[in-house]
NUBATI-938734 format. One line per field, with one value per residue: x negated, z, y of N, C-alpha, C in turn. Coordinates in Angstrom, 2 decimals. Layout:
<sites>
nxx <- (X;...) $
nzz <- (Z;...) $
nyy <- (Y;...) $
caxx <- (X;...) $
cazz <- (Z;...) $
cayy <- (Y;...) $
cxx <- (X;...) $
czz <- (Z;...) $
cyy <- (Y;...) $
</sites>
This chain:
<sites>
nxx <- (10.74;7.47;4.21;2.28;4.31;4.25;2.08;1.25;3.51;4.04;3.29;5.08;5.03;2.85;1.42;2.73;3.24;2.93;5.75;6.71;7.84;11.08;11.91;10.18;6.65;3.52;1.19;-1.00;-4.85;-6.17;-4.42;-3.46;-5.33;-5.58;-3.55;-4.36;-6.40;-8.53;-7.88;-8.16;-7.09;-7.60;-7.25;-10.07;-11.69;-13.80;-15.60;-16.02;-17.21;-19.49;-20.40;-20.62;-23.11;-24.72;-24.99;-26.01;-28.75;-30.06;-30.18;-31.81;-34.15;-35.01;-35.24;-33.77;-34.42;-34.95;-31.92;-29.59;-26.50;-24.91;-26.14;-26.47;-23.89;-21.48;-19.85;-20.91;-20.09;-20.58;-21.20;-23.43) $
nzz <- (88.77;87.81;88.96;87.44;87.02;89.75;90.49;89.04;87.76;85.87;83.22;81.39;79.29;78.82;76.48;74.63;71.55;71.59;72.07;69.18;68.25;66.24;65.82;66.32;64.87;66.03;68.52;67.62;68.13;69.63;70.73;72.84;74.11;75.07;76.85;79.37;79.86;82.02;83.55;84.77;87.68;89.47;87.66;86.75;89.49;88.68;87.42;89.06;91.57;89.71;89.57;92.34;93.18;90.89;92.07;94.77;93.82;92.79;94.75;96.81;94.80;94.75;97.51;100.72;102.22;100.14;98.45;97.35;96.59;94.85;93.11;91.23;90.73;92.69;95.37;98.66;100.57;102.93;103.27;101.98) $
nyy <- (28.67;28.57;27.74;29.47;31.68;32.56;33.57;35.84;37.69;38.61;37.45;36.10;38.63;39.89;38.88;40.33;42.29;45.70;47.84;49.94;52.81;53.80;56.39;57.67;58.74;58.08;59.07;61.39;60.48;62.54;64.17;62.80;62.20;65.06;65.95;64.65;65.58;67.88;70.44;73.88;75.04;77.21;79.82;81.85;81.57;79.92;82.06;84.08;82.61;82.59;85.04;85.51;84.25;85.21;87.78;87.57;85.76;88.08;89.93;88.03;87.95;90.63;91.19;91.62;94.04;95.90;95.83;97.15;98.22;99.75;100.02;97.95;97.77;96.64;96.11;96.38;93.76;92.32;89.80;87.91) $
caxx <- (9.49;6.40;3.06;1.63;4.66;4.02;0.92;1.43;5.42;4.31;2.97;5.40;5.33;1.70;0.92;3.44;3.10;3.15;6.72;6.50;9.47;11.00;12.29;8.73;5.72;2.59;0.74;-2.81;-5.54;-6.77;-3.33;-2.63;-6.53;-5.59;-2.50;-5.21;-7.38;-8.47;-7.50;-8.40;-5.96;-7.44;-8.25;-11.42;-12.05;-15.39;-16.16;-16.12;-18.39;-20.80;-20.57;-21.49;-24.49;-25.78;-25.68;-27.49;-29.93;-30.48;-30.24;-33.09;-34.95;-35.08;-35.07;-33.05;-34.36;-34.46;-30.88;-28.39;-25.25;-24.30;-27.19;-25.66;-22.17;-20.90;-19.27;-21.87;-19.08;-21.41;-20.96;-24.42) $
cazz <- (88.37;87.70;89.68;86.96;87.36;91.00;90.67;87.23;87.86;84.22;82.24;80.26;78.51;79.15;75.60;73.81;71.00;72.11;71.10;68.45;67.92;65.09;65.46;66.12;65.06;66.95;68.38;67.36;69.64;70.27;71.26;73.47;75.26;75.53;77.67;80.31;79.80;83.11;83.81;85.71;88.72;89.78;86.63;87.54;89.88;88.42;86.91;90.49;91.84;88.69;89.66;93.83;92.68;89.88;92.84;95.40;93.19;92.24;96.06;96.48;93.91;95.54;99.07;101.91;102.76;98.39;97.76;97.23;95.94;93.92;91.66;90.25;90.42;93.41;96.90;99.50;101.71;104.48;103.69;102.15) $
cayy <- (29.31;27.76;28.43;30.26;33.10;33.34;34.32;36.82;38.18;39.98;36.55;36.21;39.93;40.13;39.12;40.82;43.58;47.11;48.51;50.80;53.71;53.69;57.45;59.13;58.49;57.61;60.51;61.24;59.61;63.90;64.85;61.79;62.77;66.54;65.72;64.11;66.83;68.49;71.85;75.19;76.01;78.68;80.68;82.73;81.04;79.84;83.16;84.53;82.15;82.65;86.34;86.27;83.46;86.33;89.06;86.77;85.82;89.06;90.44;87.34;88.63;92.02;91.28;92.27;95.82;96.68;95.66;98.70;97.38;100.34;100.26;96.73;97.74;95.68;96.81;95.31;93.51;91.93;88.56;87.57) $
cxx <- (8.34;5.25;2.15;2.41;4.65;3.22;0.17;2.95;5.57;3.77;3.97;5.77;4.05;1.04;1.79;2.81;3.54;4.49;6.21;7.89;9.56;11.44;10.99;7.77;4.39;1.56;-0.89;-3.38;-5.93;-5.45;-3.02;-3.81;-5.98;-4.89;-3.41;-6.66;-7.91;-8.29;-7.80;-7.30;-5.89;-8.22;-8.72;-12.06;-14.17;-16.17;-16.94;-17.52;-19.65;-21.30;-21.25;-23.00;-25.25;-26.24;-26.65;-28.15;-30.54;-31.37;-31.66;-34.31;-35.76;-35.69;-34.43;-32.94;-34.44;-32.99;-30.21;-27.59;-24.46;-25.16;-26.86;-24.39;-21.53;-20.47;-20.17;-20.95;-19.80;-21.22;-22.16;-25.60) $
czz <- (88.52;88.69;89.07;86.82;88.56;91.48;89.85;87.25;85.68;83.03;81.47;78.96;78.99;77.69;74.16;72.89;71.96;71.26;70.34;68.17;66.67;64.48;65.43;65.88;65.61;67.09;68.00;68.49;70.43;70.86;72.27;74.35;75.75;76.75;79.15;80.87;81.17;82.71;84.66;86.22;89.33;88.53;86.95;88.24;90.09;88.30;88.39;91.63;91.20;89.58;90.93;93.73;91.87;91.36;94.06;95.29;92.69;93.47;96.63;95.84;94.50;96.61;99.50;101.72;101.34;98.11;98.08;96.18;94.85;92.66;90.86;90.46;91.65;95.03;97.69;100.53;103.04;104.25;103.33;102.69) $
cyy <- (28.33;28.37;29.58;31.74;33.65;34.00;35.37;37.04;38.08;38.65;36.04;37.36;40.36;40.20;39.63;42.11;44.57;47.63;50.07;51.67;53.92;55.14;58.21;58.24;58.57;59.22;60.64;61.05;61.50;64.42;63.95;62.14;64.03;66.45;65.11;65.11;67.31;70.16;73.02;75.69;76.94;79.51;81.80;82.65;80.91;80.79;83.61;84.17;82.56;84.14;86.27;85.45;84.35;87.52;88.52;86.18;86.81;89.80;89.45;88.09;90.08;92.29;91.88;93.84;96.70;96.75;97.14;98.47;98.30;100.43;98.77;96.33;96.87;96.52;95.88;94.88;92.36;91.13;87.70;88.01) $
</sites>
């Protein structure tokens, strides 16, 4: 080996073409992004959040000794 593969294992297939298949063809660049895509693991998750942020900004809005949790639909569970 020379000094220049000890310090590059991959220099000699460094400047090679990209194999191409000859059974499929190449996937579109939007289908090859989607696959990388990020994703929602907990679906609702967010919603959920959106939702206790609308009622204690609302409960804000109000104040303390106004709020009454049935007049905007919600169970008042003691936690804000």
């Amino acid at each position: 080996m020379n000094g220049n593969m000890e310090e590059n294992p991959y220099l000699d297939i460094i400047h090679l073409p990209r194999p191409q298949s000859k059974k499929h063809a190449a996937m579109p660049l939007l289908n090859r992004a989607a696959q990388f895509a990020p994703f929602s693991a907990l679906v609702g998750h967010g919603d959920a959040i959106k939702e206790t942020m609308r009622q204690y900004e609302q409960r804000v809005e109000m104040g303390e000794d106004e709020y009454v949790p049935e007049l905007i639909g919600v169970e008042d569970d003691g936690i804000l």
